[in-house]
VEXPA-584706 format. One record per atom (N, C-alpha, C, O, CB): residue number from 1; atom name; residue in three letters; z, y, x. Coordinates in steps of 0.02 Angstrom, whole numbers, padded with zeros to 5 digits. Glycine has a CB too. Example, Ala and Ser with C-alpha at 12.3 -4.5 7.8 and 13.67 -1.06 7.14 Angstrom:
! residues 2
(r 1,"N","ALA",(00390,-00284,00660)),
(r 1,"CA","ALA",(00390,-00225,00615)),
(r 1,"C","ALA",(00390,-00165,00660)),
(r 1,"O","ALA",(00423,-00166,00712)),
(r 1,"CB","ALA",(00452,-00224,00565)),
(r 2,"N","SER",(00354,-00112,00642)),
(r 2,"CA","SER",(00357,-00053,00684)),
(r 2,"C","SER",(00394,00002,00645)),
(r 2,"O","SER",(00402,00057,00670)),
(r 2,"CB","SER",(00286,-00030,00704)),
This chain:
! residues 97
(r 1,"N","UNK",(04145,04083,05578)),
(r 1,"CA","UNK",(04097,04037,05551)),
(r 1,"C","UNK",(04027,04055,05577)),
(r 1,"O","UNK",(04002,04110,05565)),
(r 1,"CB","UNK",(04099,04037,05473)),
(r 2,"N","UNK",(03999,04008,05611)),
(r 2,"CA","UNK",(03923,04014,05615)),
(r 2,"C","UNK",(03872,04006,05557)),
(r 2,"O","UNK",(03870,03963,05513)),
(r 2,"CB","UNK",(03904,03969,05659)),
(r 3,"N","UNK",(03827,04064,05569)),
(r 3,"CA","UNK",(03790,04073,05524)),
(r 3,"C","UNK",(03714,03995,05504)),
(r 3,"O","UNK",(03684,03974,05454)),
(r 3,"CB","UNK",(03768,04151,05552)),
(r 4,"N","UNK",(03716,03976,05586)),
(r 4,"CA","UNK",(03675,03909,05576)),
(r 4,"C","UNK",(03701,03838,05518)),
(r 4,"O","UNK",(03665,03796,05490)),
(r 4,"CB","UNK",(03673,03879,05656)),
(r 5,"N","UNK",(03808,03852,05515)),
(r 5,"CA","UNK",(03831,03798,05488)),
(r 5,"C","UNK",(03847,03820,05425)),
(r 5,"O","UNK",(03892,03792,05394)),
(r 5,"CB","UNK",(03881,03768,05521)),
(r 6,"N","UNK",(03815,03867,05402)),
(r 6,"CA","UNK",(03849,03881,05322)),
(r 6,"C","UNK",(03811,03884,05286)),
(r 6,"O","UNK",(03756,03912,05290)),
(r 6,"CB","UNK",(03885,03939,05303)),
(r 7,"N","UNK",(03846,03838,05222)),
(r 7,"CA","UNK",(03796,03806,05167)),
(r 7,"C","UNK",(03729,03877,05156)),
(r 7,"O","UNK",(03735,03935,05177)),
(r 7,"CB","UNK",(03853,03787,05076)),
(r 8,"N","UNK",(03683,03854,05126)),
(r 8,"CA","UNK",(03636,03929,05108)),
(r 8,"C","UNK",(03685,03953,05052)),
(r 8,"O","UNK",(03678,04014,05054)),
(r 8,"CB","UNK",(03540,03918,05073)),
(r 9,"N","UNK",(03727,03939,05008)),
(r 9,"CA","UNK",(03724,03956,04940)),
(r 9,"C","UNK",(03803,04021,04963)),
(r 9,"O","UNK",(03816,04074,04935)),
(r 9,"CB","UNK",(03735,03870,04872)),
(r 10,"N","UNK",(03839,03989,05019)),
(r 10,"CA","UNK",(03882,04031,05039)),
(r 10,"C","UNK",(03861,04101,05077)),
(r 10,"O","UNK",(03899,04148,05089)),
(r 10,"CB","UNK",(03920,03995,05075)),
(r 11,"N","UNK",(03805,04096,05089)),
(r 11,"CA","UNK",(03771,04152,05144)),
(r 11,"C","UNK",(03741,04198,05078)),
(r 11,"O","UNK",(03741,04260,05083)),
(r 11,"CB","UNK",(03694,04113,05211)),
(r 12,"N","UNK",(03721,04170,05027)),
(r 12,"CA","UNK",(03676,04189,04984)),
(r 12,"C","UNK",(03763,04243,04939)),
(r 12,"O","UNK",(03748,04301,04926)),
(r 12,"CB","UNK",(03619,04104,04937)),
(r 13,"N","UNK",(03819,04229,04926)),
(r 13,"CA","UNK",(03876,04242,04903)),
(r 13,"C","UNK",(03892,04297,04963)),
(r 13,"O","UNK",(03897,04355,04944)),
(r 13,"CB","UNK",(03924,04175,04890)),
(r 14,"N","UNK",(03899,04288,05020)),
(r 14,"CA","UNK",(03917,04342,05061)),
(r 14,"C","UNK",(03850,04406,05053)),
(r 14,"O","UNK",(03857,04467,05049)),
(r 14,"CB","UNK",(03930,04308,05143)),
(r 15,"N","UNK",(03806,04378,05053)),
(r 15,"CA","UNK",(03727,04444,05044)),
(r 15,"C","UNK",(03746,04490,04977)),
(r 15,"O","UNK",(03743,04552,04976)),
(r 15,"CB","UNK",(03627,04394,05019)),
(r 16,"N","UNK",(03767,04443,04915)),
(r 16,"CA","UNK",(03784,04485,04852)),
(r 16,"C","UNK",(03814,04540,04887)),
(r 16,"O","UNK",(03786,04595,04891)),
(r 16,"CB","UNK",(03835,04450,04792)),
(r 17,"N","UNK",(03879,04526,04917)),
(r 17,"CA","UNK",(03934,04575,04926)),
(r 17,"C","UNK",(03916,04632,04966)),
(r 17,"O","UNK",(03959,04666,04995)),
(r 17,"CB","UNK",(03993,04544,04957)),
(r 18,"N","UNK",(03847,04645,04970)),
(r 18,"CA","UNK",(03821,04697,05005)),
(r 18,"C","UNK",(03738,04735,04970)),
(r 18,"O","UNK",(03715,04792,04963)),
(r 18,"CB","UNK",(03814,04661,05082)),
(r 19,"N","UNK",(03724,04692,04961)),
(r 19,"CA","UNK",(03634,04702,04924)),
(r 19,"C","UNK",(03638,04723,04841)),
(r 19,"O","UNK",(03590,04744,04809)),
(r 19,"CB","UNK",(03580,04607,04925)),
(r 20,"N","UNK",(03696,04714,04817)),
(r 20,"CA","UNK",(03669,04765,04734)),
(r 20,"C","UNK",(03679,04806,04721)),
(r 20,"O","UNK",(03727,04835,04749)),
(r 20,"CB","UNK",(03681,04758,04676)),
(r 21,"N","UNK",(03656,04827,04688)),
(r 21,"CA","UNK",(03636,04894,04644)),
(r 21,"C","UNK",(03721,04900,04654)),
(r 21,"O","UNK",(03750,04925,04703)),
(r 21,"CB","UNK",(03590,04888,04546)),
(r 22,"N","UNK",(03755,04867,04588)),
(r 22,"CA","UNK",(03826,04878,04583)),
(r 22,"C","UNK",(03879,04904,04631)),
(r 22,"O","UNK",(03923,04947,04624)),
(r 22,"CB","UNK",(03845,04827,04568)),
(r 23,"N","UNK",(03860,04859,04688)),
(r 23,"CA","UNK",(03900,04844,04750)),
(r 23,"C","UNK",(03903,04923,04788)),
(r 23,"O","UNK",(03952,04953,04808)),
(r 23,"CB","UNK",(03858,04776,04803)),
(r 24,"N","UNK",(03844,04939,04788)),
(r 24,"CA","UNK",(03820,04986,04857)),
(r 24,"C","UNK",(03836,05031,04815)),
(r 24,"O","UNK",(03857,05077,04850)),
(r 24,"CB","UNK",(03740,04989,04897)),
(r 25,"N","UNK",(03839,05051,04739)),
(r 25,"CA","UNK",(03842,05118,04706)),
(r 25,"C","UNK",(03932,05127,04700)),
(r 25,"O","UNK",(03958,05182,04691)),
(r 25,"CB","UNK",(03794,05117,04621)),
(r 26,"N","UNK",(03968,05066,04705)),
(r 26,"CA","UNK",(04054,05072,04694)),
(r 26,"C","UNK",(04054,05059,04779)),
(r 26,"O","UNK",(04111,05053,04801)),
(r 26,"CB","UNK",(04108,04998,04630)),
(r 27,"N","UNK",(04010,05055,04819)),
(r 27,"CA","UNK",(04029,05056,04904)),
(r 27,"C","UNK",(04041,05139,04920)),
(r 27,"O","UNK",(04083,05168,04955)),
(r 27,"CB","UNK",(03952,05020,04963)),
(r 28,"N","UNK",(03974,05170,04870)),
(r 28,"CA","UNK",(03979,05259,04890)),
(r 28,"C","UNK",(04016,05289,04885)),
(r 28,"O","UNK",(04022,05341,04918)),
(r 28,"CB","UNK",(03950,05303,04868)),
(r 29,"N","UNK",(04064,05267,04835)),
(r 29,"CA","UNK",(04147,05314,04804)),
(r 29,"C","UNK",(04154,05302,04862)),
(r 29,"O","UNK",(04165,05357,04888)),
(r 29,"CB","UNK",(04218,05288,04740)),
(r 30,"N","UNK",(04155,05245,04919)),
(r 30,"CA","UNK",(04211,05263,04982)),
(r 30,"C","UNK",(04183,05307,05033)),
(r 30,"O","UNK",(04209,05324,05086)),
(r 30,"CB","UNK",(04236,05195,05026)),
(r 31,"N","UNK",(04143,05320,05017)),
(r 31,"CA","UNK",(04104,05378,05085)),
(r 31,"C","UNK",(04088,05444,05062)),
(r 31,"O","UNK",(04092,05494,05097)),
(r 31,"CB","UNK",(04021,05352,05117)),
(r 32,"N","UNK",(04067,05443,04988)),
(r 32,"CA","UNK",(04035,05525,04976)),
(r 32,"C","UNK",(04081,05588,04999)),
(r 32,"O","UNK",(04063,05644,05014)),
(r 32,"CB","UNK",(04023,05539,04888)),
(r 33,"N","UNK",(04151,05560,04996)),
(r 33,"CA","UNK",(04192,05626,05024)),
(r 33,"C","UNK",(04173,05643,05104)),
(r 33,"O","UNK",(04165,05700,05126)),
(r 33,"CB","UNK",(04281,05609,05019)),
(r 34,"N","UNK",(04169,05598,05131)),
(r 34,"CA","UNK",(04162,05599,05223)),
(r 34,"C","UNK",(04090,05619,05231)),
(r 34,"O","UNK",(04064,05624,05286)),
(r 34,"CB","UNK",(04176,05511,05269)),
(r 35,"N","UNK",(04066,05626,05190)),
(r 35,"CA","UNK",(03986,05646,05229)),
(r 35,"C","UNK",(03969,05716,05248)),
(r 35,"O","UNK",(04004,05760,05222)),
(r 35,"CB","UNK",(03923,05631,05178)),
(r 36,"N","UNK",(03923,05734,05290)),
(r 36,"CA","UNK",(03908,05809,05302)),
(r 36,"C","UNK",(03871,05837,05258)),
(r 36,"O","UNK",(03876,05817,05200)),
(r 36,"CB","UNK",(03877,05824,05361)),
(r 37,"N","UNK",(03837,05875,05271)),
(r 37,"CA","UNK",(03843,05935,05203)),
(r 37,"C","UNK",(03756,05894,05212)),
(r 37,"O","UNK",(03725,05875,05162)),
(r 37,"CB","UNK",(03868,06060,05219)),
(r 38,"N","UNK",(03728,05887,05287)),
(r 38,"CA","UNK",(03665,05847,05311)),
(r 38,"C","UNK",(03651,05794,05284)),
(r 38,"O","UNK",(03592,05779,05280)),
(r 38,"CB","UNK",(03665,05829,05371)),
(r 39,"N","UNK",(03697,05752,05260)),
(r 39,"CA","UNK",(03716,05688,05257)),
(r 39,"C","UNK",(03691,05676,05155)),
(r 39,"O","UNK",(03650,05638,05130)),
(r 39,"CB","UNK",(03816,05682,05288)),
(r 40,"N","UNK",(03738,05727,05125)),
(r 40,"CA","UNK",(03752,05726,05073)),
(r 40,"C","UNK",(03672,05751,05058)),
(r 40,"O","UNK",(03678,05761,04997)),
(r 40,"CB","UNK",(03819,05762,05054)),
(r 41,"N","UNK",(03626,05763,05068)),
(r 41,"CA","UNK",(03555,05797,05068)),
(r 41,"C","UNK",(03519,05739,05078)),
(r 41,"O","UNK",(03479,05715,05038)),
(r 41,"CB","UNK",(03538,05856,05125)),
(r 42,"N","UNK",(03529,05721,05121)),
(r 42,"CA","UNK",(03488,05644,05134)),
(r 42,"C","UNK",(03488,05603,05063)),
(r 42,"O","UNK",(03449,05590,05018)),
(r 42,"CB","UNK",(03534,05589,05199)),
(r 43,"N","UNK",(03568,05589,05084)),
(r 43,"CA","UNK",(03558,05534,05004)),
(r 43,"C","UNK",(03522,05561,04941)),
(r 43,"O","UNK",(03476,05533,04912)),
(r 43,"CB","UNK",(03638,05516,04965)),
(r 44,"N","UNK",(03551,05626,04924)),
(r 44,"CA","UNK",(03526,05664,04865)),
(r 44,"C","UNK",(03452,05641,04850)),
(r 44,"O","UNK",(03430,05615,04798)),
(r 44,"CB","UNK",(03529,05745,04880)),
(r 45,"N","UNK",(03411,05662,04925)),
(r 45,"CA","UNK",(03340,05674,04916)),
(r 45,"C","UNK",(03323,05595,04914)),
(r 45,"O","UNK",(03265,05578,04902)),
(r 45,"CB","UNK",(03299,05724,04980)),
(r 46,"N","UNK",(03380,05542,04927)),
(r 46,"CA","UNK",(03356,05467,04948)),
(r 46,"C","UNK",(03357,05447,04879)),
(r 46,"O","UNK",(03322,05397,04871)),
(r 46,"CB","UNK",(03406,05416,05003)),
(r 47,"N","UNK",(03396,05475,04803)),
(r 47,"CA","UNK",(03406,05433,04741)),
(r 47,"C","UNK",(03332,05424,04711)),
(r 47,"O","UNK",(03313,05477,04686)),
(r 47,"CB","UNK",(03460,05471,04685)),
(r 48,"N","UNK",(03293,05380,04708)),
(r 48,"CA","UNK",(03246,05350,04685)),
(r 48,"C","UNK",(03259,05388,04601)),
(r 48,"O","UNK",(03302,05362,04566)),
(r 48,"CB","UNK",(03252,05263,04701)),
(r 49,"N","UNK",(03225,05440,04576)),
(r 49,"CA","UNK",(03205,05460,04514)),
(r 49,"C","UNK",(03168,05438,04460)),
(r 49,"O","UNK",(03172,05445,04399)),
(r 49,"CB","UNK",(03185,05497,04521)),
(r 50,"N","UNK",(03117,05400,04509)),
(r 50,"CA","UNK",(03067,05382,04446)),
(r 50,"C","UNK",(03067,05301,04428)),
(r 50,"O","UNK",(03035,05272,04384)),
(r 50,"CB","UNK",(02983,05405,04466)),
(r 51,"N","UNK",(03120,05271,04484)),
(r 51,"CA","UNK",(03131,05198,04478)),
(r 51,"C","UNK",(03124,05180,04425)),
(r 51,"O","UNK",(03102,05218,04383)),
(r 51,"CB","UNK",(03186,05173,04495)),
(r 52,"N","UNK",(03145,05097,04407)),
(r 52,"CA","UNK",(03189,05091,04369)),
(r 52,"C","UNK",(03227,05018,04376)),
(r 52,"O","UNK",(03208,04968,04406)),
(r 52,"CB","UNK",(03161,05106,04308)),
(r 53,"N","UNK",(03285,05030,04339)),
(r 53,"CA","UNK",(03341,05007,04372)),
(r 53,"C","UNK",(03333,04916,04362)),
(r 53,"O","UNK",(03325,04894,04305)),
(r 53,"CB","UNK",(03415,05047,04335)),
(r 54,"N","UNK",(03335,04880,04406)),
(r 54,"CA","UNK",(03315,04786,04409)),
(r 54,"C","UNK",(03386,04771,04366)),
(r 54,"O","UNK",(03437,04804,04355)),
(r 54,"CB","UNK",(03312,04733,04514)),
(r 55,"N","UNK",(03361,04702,04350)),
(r 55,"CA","UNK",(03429,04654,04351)),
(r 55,"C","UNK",(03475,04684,04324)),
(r 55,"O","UNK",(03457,04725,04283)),
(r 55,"CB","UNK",(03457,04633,04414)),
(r 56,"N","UNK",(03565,04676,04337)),
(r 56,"CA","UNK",(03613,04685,04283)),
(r 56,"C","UNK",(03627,04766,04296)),
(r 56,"O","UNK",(03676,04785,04264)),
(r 56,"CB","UNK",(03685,04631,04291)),
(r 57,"N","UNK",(03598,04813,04331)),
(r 57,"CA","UNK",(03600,04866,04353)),
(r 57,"C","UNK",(03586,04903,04332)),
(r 57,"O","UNK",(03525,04912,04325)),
(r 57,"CB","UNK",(03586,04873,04387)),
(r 58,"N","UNK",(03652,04972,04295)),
(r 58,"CA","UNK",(03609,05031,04260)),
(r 58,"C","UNK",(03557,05077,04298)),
(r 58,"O","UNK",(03542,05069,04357)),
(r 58,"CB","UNK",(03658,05080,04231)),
(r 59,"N","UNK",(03534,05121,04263)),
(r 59,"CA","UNK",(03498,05155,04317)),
(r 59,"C","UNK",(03550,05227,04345)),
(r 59,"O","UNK",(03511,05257,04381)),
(r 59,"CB","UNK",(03415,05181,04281)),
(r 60,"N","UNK",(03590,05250,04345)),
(r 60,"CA","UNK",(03626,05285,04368)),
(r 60,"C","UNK",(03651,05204,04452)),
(r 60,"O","UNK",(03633,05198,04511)),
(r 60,"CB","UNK",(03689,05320,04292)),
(r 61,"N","UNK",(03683,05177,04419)),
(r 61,"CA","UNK",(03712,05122,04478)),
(r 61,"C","UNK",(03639,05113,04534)),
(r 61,"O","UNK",(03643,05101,04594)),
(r 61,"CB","UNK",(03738,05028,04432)),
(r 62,"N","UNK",(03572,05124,04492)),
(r 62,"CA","UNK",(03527,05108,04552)),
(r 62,"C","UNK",(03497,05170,04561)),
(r 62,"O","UNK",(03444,05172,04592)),
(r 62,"CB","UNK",(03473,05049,04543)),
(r 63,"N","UNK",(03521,05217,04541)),
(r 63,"CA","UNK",(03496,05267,04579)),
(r 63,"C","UNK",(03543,05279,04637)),
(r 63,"O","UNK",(03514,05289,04691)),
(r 63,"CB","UNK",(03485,05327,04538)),
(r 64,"N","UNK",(03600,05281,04639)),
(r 64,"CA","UNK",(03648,05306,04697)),
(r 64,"C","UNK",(03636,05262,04737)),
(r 64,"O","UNK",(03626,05278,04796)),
(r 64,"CB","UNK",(03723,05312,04687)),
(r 65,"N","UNK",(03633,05178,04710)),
(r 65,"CA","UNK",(03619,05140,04771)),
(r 65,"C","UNK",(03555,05158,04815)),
(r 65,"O","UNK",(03566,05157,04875)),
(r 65,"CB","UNK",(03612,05070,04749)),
(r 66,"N","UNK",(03500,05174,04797)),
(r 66,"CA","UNK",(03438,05180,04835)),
(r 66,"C","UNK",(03451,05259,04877)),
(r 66,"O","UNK",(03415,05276,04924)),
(r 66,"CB","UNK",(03362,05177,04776)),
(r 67,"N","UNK",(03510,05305,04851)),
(r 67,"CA","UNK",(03517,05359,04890)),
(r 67,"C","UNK",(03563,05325,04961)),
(r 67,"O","UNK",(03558,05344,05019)),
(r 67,"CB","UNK",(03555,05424,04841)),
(r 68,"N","UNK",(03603,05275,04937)),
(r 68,"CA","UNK",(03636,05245,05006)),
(r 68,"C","UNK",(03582,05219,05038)),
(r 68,"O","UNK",(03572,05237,05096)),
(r 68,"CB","UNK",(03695,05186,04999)),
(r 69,"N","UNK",(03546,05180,05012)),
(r 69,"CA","UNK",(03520,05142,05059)),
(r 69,"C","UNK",(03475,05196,05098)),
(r 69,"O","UNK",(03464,05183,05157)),
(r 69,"CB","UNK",(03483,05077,05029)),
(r 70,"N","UNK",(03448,05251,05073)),
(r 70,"CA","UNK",(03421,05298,05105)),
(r 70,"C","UNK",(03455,05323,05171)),
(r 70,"O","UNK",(03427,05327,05226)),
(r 70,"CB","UNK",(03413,05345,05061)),
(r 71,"N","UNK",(03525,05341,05155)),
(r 71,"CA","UNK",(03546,05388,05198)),
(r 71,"C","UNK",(03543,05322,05246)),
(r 71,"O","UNK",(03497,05317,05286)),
(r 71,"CB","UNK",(03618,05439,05182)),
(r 72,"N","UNK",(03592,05274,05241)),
(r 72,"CA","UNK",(03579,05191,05293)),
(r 72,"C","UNK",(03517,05196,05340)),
(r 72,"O","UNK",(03519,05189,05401)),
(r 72,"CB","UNK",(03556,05110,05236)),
(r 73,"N","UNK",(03462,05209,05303)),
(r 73,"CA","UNK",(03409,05215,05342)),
(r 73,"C","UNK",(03407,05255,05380)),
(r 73,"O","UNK",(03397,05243,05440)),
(r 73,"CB","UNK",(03364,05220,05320)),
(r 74,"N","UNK",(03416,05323,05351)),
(r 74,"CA","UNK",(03415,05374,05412)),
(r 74,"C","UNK",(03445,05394,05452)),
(r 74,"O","UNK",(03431,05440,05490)),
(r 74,"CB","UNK",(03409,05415,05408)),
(r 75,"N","UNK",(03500,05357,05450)),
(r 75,"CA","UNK",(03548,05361,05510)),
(r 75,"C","UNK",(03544,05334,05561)),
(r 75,"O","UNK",(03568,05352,05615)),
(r 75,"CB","UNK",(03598,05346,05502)),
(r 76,"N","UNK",(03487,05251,05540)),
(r 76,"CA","UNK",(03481,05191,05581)),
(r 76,"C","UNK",(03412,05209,05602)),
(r 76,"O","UNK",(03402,05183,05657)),
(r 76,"CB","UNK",(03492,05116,05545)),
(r 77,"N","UNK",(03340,05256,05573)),
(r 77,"CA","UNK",(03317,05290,05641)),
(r 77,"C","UNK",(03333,05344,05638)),
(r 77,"O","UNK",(03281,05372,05620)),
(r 77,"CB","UNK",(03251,05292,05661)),
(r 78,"N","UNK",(03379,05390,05645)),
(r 78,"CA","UNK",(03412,05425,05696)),
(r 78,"C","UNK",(03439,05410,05746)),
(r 78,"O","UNK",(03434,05452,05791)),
(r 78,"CB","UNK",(03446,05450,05680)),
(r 79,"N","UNK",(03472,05356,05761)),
(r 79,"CA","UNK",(03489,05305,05811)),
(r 79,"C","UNK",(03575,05329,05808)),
(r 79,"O","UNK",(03611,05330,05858)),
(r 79,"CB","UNK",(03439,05314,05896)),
(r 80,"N","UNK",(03593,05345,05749)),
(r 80,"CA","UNK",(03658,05377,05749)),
(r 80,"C","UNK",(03696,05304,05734)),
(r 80,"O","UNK",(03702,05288,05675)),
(r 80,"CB","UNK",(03670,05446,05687)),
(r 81,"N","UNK",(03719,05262,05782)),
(r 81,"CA","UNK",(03748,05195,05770)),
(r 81,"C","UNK",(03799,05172,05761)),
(r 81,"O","UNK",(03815,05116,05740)),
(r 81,"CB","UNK",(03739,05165,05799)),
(r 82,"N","UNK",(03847,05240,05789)),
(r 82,"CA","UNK",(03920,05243,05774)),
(r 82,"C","UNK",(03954,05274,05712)),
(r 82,"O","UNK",(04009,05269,05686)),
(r 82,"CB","UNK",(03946,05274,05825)),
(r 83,"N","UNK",(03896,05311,05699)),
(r 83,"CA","UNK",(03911,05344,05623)),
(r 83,"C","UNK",(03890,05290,05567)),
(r 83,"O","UNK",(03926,05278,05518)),
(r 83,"CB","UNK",(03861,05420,05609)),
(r 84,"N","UNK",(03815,05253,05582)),
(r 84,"CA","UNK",(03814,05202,05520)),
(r 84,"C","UNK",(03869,05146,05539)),
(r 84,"O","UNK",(03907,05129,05493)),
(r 84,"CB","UNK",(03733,05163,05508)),
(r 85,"N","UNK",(03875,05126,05579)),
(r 85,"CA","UNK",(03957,05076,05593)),
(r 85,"C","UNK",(04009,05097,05544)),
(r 85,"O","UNK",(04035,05061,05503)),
(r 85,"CB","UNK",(04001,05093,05678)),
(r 86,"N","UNK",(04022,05166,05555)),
(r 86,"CA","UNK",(04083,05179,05544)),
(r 86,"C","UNK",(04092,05187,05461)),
(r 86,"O","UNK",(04137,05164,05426)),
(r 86,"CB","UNK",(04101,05241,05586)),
(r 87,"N","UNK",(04022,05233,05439)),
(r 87,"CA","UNK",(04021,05226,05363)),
(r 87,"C","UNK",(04006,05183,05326)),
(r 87,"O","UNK",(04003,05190,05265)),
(r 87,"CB","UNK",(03993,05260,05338)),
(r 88,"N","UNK",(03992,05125,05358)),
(r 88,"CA","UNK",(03980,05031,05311)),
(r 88,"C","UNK",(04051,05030,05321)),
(r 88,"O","UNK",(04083,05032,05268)),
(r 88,"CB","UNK",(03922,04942,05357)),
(r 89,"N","UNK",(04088,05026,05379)),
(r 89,"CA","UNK",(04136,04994,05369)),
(r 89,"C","UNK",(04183,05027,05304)),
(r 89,"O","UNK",(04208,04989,05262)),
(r 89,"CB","UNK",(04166,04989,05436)),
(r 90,"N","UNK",(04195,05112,05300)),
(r 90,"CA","UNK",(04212,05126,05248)),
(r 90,"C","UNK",(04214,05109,05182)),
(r 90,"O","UNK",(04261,05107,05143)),
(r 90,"CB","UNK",(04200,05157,05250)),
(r 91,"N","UNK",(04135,05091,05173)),
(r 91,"CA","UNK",(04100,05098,05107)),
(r 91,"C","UNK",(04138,05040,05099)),
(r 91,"O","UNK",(04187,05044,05062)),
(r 91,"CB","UNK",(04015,05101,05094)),
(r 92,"N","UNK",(04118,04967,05137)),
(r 92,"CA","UNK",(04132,04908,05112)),
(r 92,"C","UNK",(04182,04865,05124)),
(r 92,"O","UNK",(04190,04805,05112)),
(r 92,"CB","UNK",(04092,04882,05120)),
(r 93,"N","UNK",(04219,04909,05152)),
(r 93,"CA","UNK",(04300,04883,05191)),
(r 93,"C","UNK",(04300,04812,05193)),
(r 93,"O","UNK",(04264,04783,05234)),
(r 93,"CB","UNK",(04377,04906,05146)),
(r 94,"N","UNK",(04333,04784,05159)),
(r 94,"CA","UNK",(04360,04732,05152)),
(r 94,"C","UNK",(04306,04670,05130)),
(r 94,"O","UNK",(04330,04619,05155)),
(r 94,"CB","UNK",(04413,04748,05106)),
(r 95,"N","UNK",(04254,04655,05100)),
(r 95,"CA","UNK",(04190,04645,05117)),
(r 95,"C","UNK",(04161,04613,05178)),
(r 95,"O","UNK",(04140,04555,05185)),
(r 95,"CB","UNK",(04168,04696,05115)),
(r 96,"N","UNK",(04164,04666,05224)),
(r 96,"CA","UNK",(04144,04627,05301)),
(r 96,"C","UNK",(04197,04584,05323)),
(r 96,"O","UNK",(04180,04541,05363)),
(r 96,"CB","UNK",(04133,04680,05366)),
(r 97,"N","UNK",(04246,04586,05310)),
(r 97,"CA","UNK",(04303,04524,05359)),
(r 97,"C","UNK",(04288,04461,05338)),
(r 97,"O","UNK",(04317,04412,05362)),
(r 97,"CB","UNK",(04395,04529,05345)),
Protein backbone atom coordinates (compact mmCIF):
# COMPACT_ATOMS: atom_id res chain seq x y z
CA UNK A 1 0.00 0.00 0.00
CA UNK A 2 1.19 3.45 -0.80
CA UNK A 3 1.53 5.76 1.68
CA UNK A 4 0.17 8.80 -0.76
CA UNK A 5 -3.26 6.38 -1.13
CA UNK A 6 -4.11 5.68 2.44
CA UNK A 7 -6.93 7.16 4.12
CA UNK A 8 -5.11 9.66 6.95
CA UNK A 9 -7.12 7.91 9.69
CA UNK A 10 -5.44 4.43 8.61
CA UNK A 11 -1.84 5.93 8.69
CA UNK A 12 -2.83 7.65 11.92
CA UNK A 13 -3.88 3.54 13.30
CA UNK A 14 -0.60 2.17 11.89
CA UNK A 15 1.56 5.33 13.89
CA UNK A 16 -0.42 4.13 17.26
CA UNK A 17 1.22 0.73 16.75
CA UNK A 18 4.52 2.27 17.28
CA UNK A 19 4.41 5.90 19.12
CA UNK A 20 2.89 4.99 22.77
CA UNK A 21 3.89 5.03 25.84
CA UNK A 22 2.08 1.47 26.10
CA UNK A 23 3.29 0.11 22.84
CA UNK A 24 7.10 0.89 23.08
CA UNK A 25 7.18 -0.12 26.98
CA UNK A 26 5.43 -3.99 26.03
CA UNK A 27 7.87 -3.53 22.59
CA UNK A 28 11.00 -3.57 25.38
CA UNK A 29 10.05 -7.05 26.94
CA UNK A 30 11.20 -8.12 23.34
CA UNK A 31 14.67 -6.67 23.39
CA UNK A 32 15.85 -6.03 27.06
CA UNK A 33 17.30 -9.60 27.08
CA UNK A 34 19.46 -8.98 23.70
CA UNK A 35 21.01 -5.81 24.66
CA UNK A 36 24.72 -5.16 25.65
CA UNK A 37 25.70 -4.50 28.90
CA UNK A 38 26.43 -0.66 26.63
CA UNK A 39 23.14 -0.82 25.45
CA UNK A 40 21.30 -1.61 28.71
CA UNK A 41 23.16 1.85 30.17
CA UNK A 42 21.93 3.88 27.49
CA UNK A 43 18.36 3.14 28.03
CA UNK A 44 18.79 3.17 31.86
CA UNK A 45 20.35 6.70 31.69
CA UNK A 46 17.51 7.42 28.66
CA UNK A 47 14.25 6.71 31.38
CA UNK A 48 12.99 10.26 31.71
CA UNK A 49 12.73 10.58 35.84
CA UNK A 50 11.29 13.67 36.36
CA UNK A 51 8.62 13.34 33.47
CA UNK A 52 5.41 12.81 33.76
CA UNK A 53 3.53 10.29 32.29
CA UNK A 54 0.72 11.90 29.14
CA UNK A 55 -2.48 10.38 28.17
CA UNK A 56 -3.63 6.69 29.09
CA UNK A 57 0.04 6.01 30.19
CA UNK A 58 1.36 5.04 33.62
CA UNK A 59 4.43 6.54 34.51
CA UNK A 60 6.50 3.38 34.90
CA UNK A 61 5.00 2.49 30.98
CA UNK A 62 6.47 6.10 30.14
CA UNK A 63 9.36 5.89 31.71
CA UNK A 64 10.74 2.70 29.90
CA UNK A 65 9.25 4.06 26.83
CA UNK A 66 11.43 7.34 26.78
CA UNK A 67 14.48 4.88 27.85
CA UNK A 68 13.66 3.08 24.31
CA UNK A 69 13.24 5.82 22.56
CA UNK A 70 16.60 6.94 23.98
CA UNK A 71 18.58 4.02 23.25
CA UNK A 72 16.60 4.33 19.30
CA UNK A 73 18.30 7.47 19.27
CA UNK A 74 21.56 6.51 20.06
CA UNK A 75 21.98 3.97 17.99
CA UNK A 76 20.56 6.08 15.01
CA UNK A 77 23.49 8.73 15.70
CA UNK A 78 25.82 6.18 16.20
CA UNK A 79 25.08 5.25 12.74
CA UNK A 80 24.69 1.64 14.11
CA UNK A 81 21.79 0.81 11.36
CA UNK A 82 21.85 -2.76 11.39
CA UNK A 83 21.57 -3.03 15.01
CA UNK A 84 18.55 -0.39 15.20
CA UNK A 85 16.93 -2.56 12.16
CA UNK A 86 17.35 -5.49 13.82
CA UNK A 87 16.11 -4.44 17.42
CA UNK A 88 12.69 -2.63 16.01
CA UNK A 89 12.17 -5.49 14.22
CA UNK A 90 12.37 -7.58 17.51
CA UNK A 91 10.69 -5.21 19.70
CA UNK A 92 7.73 -4.85 17.26
CA UNK A 93 7.61 -8.02 15.26
CA UNK A 94 4.56 -8.41 13.91
CA UNK A 95 3.54 -4.65 13.87
CA UNK A 96 5.71 -3.78 10.88
CA UNK A 97 4.19 -6.36 8.30
Amino acid sequence: MKSGNTPPERLHERAMLFVTAERQSAALENILPLLSEAETEIYKRGRNAKGRAGGNAGIVEYRRATGMECLFGYLHLAGEKERTDELFRIAFGEAIK
